[in-house]
C-alpha positions in Angstrom: -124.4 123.1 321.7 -126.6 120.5 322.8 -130.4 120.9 323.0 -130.3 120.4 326.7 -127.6 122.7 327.7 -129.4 125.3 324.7 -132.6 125.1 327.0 -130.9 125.0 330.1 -128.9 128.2 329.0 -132.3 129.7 328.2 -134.4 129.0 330.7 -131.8 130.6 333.0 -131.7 133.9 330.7 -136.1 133.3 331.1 -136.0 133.4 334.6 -134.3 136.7 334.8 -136.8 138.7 332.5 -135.0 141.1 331.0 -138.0 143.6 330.4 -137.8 143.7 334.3 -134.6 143.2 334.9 -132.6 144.7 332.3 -129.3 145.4 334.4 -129.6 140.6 334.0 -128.3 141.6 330.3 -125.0 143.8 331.1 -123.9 140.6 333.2 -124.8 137.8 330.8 -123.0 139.7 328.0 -119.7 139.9 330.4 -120.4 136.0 331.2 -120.8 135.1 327.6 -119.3 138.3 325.7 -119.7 135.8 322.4 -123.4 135.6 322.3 -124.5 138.4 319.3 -128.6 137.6 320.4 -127.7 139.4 323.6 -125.9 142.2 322.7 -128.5 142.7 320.7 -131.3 142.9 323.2 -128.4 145.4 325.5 -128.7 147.2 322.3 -132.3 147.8 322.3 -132.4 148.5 325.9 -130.0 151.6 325.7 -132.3 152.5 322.2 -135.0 152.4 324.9 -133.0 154.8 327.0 -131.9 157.3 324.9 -128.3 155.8 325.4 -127.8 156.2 321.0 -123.5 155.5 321.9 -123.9 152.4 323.7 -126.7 150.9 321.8 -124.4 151.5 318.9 -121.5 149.4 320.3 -123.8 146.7 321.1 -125.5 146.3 317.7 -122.1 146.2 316.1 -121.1 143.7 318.4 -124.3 141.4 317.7 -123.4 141.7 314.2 -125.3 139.3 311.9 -127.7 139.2 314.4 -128.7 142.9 314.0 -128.7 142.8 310.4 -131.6 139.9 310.1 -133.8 142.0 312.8 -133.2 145.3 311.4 -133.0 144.5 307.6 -130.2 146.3 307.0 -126.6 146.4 307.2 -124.6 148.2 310.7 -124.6 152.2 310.2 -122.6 153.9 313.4 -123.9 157.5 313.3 -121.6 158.9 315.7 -118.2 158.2 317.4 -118.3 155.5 320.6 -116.9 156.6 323.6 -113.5 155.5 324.4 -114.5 153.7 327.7 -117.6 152.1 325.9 -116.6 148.9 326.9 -115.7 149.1 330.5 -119.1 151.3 330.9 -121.0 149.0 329.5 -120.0 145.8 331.4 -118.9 147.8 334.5 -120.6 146.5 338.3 -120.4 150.4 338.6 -122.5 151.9 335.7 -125.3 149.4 336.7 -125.9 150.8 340.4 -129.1 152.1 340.6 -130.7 151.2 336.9 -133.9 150.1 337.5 -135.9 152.3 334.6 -138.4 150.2 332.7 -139.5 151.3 329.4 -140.6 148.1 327.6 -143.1 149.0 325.0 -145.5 146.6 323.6 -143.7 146.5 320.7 -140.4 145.3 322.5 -142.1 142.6 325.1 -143.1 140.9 321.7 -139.9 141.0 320.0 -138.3 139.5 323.4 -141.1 136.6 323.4 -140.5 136.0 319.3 -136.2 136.0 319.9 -136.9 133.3 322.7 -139.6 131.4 320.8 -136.9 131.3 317.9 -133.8 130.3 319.9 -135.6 127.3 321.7 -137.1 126.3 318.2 -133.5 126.4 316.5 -132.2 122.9 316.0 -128.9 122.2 317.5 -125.8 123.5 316.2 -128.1 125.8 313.5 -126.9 129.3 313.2 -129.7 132.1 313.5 -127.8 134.6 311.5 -127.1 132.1 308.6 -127.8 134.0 305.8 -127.6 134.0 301.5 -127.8 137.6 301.6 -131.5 137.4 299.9 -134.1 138.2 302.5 -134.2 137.6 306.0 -137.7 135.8 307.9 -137.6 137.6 310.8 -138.5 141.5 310.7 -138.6 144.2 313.0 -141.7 146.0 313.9 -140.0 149.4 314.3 -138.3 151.9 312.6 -134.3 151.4 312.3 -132.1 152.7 315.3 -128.8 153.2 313.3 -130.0 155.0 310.3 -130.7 154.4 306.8 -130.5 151.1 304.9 -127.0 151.1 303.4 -126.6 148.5 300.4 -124.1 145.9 300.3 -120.4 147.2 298.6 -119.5 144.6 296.2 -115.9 146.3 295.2 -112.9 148.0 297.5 -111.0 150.6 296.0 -107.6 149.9 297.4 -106.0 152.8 295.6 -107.9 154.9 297.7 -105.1 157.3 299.8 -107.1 157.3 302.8 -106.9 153.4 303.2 -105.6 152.3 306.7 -104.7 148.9 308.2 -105.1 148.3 311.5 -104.0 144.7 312.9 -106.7 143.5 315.4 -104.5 141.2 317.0 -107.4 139.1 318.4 -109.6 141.9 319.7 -110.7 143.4 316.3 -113.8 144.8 318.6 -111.4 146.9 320.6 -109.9 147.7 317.8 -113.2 148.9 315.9 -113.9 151.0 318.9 -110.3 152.6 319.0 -110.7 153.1 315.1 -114.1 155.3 315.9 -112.4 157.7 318.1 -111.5 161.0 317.7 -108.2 161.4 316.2 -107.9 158.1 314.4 -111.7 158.9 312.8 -111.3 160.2 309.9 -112.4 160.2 306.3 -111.8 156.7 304.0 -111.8 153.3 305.0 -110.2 151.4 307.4 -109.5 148.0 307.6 -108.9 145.6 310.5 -106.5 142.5 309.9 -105.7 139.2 311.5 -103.2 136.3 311.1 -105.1 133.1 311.8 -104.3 131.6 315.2 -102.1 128.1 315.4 -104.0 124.7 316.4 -103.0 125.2 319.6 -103.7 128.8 319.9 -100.4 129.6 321.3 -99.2 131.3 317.8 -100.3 133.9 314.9 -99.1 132.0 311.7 -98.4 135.1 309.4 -97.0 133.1 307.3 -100.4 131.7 306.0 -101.7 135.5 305.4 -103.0 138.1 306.9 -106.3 138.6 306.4 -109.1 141.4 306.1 -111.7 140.6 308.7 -113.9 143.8 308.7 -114.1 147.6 307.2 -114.9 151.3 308.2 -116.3 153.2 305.6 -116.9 156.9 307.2 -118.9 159.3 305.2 -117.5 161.0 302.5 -119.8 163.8 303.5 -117.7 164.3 306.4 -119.7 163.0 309.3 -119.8 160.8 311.3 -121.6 158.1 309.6 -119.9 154.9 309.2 -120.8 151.7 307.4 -119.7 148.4 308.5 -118.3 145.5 305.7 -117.8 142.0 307.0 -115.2 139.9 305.3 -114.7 136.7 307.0 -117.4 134.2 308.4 -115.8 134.0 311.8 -117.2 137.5 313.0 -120.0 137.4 310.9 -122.4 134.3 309.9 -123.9 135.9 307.1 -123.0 136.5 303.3 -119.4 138.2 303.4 -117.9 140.4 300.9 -115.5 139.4 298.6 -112.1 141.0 300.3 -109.6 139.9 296.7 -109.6 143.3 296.2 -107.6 144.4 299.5 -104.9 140.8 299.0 -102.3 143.1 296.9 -102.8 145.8 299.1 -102.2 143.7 302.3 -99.7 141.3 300.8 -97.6 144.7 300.0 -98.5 145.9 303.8 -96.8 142.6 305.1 -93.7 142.8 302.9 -93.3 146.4 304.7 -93.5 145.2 307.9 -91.2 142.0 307.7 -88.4 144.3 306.0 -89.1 146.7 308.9 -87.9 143.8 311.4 -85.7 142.7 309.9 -84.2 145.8 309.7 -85.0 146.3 313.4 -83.6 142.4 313.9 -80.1 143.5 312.4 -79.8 147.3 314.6 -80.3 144.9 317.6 -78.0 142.1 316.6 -75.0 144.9 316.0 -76.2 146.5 319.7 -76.2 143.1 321.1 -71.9 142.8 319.1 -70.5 145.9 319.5 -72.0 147.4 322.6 -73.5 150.4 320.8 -76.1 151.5 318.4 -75.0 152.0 314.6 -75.4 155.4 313.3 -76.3 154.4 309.8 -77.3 151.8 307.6 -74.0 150.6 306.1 -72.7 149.5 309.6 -75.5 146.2 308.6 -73.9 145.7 306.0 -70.1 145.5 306.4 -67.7 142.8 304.6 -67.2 139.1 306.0 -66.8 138.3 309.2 -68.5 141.5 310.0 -72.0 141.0 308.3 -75.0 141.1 309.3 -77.0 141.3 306.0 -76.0 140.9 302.8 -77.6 144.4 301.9 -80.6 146.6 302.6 -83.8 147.5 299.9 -84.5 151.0 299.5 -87.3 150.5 302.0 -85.0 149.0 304.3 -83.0 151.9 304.3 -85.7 154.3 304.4 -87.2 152.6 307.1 -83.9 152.5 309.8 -84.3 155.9 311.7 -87.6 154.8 312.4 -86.4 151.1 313.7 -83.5 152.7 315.3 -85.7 154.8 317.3 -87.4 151.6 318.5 -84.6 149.7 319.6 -83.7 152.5 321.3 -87.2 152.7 323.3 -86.9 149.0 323.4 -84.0 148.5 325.4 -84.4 147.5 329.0 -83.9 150.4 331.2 -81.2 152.1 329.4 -81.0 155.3 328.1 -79.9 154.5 324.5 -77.3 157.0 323.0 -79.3 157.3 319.5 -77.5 159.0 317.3 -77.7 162.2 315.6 -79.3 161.4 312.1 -80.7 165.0 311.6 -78.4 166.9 313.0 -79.8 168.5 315.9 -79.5 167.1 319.2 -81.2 163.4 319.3 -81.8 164.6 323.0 -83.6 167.1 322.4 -86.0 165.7 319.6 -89.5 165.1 320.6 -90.7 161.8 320.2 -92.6 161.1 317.6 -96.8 159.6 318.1 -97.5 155.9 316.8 -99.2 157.3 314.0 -96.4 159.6 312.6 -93.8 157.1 313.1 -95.9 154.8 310.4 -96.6 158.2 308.6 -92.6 158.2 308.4 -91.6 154.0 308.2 -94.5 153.3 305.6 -94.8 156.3 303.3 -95.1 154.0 300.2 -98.1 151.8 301.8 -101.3 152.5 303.4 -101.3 154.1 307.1 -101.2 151.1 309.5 -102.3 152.1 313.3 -99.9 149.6 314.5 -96.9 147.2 313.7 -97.4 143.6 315.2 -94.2 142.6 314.8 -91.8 143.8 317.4 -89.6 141.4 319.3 -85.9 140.5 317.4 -86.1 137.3 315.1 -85.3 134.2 316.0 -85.6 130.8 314.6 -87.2 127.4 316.3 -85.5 124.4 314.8 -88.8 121.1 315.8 -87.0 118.0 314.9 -90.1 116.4 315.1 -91.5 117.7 312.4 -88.5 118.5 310.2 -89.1 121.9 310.0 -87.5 125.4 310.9 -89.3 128.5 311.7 -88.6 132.4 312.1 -90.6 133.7 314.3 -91.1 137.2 316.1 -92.6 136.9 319.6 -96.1 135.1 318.7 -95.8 135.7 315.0 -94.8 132.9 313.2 -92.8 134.7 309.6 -91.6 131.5 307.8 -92.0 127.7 307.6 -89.4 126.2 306.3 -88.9 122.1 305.8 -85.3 120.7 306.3 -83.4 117.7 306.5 -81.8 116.8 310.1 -79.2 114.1 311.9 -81.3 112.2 314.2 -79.6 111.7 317.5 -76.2 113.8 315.6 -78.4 116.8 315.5 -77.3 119.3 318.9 -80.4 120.6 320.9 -80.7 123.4 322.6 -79.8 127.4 322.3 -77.4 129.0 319.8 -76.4 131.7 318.1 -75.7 132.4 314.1 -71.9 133.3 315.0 -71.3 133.3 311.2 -72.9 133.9 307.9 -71.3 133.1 304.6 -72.0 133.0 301.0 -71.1 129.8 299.2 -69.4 128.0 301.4 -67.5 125.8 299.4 -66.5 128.5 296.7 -69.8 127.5 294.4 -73.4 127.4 294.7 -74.0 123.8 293.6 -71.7 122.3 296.7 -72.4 120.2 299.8 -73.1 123.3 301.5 -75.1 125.1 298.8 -75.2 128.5 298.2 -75.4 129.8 301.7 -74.0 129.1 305.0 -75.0 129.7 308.9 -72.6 128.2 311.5 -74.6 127.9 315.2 -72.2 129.0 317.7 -68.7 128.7 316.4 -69.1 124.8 316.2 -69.2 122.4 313.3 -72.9 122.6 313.2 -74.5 124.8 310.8 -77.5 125.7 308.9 -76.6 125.3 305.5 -77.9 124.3 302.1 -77.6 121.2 300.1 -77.6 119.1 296.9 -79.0 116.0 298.2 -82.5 117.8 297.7 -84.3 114.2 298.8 -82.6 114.3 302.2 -85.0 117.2 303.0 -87.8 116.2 305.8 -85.1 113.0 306.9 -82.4 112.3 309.3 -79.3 111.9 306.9 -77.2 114.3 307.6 -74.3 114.0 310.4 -76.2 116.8 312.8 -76.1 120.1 310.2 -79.4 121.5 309.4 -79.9 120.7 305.5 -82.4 123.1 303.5 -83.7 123.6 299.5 -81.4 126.7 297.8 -84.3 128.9 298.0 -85.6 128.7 301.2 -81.6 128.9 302.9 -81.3 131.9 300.6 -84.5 134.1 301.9 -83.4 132.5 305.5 -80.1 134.4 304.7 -81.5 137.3 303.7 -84.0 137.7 307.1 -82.1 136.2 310.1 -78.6 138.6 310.7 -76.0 137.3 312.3 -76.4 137.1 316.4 -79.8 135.4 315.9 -80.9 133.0 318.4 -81.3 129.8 317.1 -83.5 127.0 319.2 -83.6 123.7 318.4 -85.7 120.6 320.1 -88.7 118.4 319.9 -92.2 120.0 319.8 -91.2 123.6 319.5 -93.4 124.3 316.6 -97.4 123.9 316.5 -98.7 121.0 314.0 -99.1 122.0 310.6 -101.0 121.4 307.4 -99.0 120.4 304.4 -97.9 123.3 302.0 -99.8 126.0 304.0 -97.5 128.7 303.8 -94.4 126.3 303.9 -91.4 127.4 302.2 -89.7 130.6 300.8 -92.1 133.6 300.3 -94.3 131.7 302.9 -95.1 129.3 300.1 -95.7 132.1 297.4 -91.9 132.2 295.7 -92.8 136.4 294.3 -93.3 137.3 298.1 -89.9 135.5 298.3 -87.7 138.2 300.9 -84.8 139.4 298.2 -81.9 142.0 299.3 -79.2 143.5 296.8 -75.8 142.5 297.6 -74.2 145.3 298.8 -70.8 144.0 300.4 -68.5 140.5 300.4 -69.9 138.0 302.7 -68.1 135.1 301.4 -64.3 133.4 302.7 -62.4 131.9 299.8 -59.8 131.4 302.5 -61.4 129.2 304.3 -62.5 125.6 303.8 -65.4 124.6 305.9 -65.7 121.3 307.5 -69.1 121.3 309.1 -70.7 117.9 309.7 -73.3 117.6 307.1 
């Protein structure tokens, strides 16, 4: 910001003197919900007024900001109330506040935060910290408890770990983690996939990532201890999050095995009419398949996704089909937390599943690259070799999926084969490995053996296929770009479990 607008900014908050005109705060935090220094001073006003819930909330919203006051790191010492947010922000909670209970103590804290934020040079963080000690103290005694020290380690073999993606609002998602039932014992972690440059987009593909952690007492109360992990939320030292990679690396292999699962229950819907009532139906023999097979996980993991396609259709009332053998009818439905009790037994509890619209796949002949994607979620990057002009544009479906495609690996067509829409055109591999990221093909969609092969092995057949110019955000070379998002033992690998290839046939797509 520049020093102008910072002391026009300022001198606006000055003129409306929060010591006697505290209500000023609740609407300059709604106006500028990204300023920590003020949530901070909402903080200390509910402190003043006995309001322990809300000042909470706002202290763990100024963050970095708290810690450097208060000399120590956020403690929540009781649960937040589930419309915290609304109550806090709301026109309506504010009628009638007029209280003032500004000690001495506090006017001179105000004074000294707005003699240090007019004294900070432009674009210098307050918060910045090396973890040592912090300049600025506090002249009274904590709000939120005792001084916790930093953790250093994470014990991710802990059984109580839970993942929780934030999905952009990881503070709604702290407060919904605080509530009664989802409180509990352990530690919970909230994730994010870092946006796209144009915002439009969550690239998975370049990792999930811890952002912050609950710790609640092992005492069984309420306490709870918050661990930052990425400089984005908090402008201080963060903790080293390598621990929680495996853990989170194993959550997303869970989830992208769930969809794909989902993906195929949807894509046999979408061809037959009906819902399968078990696995194998994915699997059937060429010109019938969908997948080549399922993982044990996979398998495990289809009542569940059946279930949601069943919710998921538009209006309908789904026949699901009796896998228990009761009536499906008369089954209650499960919460969102047992149905991830039930999908993910083998992982950590996850509060919710980002991924939930079919697969797809953007072809940007721009860029030379092809993308599965789920909704916003951005799976897989893949880089390919087009035809120029000779490449089609527009929508299509995978109307065929086949197994090398000229009766070996090593051919024209590689080891796998996707024709889009019953046409000459496919998605196929290659051995002209140097035609990748060029227009030399006669319109076919060219790719490396690897990254065809996982593509096989994610998109069923049925999937919509889109090609064009721009479809795809700009990206940075080899950031998450090929199979197993750019890490080949993250590489998505199913056991074949039927014949998906045509020895009678001899394909003639235009490659």
């Amino acid at each position: 910001m520049k020093p102008n607008n910072r002391n026009d900014q300022l001198t606006k908050f000055f003129q409306h003197n929060p010591i006697e005109d505290p209500l000023y705060l609740k609407k300059y935090v709604k106006v500028h919900p990204d300023h920590k220094m003020a949530w901070y001073l909402l903080g200390r006003e509910y402190t003043a007024q006995g309001k322990t819930g809300k000042a909470a909330y706002c202290f763990a919203q100024a963050g970095e900001i708290y810690e450097a006051f208060e000399q120590q790191k956020i403690v929540l010492d009781e649960p937040l109330p589930s419309n915290l947010t609304a109550s806090i922000l709301s026109k309506e909670a504010a009628k009638g506040e007029r209280r003032v209970q500004a000690s001495g103590k506090r006017k001179w804290l105000l004074y000294l935060v707005i003699f240090v934020l007019l004294a900070l040079p432009s674009g210098m963080d307050l918060a910045k910290s090396d973890g040592s000690e912090h300049v600025l103290m506090s002249t009274e005694e904590p709000v939120m408890g005792n001084e916790v020290a930093a953790r250093t380690d994470i014990q991710v073999n802990n059984p109580g770990l839970k993942l929780y993606f934030s999905d952009g609002d990881w503070g709604t998602k702290l407060q919904q983690i605080l509530q009664p039932p989802v409180r509990g014992m352990g530690e919970s972690v909230i994730m994010d996939a870092p946006p796209s440059k144009d915002g439009k987009w969550k690239e998975w593909h370049r990792s999930v990532s811890p952002l912050l952690s609950v710790e609640h007492s092992a005492t069984g109360g309420n306490q709870a201890v918050l661990t930052y992990y990425q400089e984005q939320i908090c402008s201080c030292q963060v903790v080293d999050s390598s621990k929680l990679v495996p853990v989170i690396h194993a959550w997303m292999h869970d989830r992208e095995e769930a969809i794909i699962v989902q993906s195929a229950i949807q894509a046999y819907q979408k061809k037959t009419g009906v819902l399968p009532d078990k696995p194998q139906q994915l699997t059937k023999p060429y010109p019938d398949n969908l997948l080549p097979g399922l993982t044990p996980q996979m398998k495990e993991s289809f009542p569940m996704a059946l279930q949601k396609v069943a919710e998921l259709s538009s209006g309908k009332a789904a026949q699901v089909p009796n896998l228990t053998g009761g009536s499906a009818g008369g089954q209650p439905p499960q919460s969102s937390e047992e149905k991830v009790l039930v999908a993910s037994s083998s992982q950590p509890v996850a509060s919710s599943d980002p991924l939930i619209e079919p697969l797809r796949i953007i072809i940007d002949t721009e860029q030379h690259q092809l993308a599965v994607v789920s909704g916003n979620f951005i799976l897989r990057r893949y880089p390919v070799g087009l035809g120029g002009i000779k490449t089609p544009v527009g929508e299509f479906i995978i109307s065929e999926k086949v197994r090398n495609p000229n009766g070996r690996s090593n051919g024209e067509f590689g080891s796998r084969g996707m024709t889009l829409s019953n046409s000459l055109f496919a998605i196929h591999g290659t051995n002209k490995p140097t035609s990748i990221g060029k227009d030399e093909s006669h319109g076919c969609v060219r790719m490396l053996q690897q990254d065809v092969e996982e593509l096989y092995n994610m998109v069923p057949g049925q999937t919509k296929v889109t090609i064009g110019k721009g479809g795809l955000p700009l990206s940075e070379a080899g950031e998450g770009i090929g199979a197993g998002a750019g890490i080949p033992q993250q590489t998505i690998s199913l056991p074949l479990e039927t014949k998906d290839n045509n020895p009678g046939k001899v394909y003639k797509w235009l490659d």
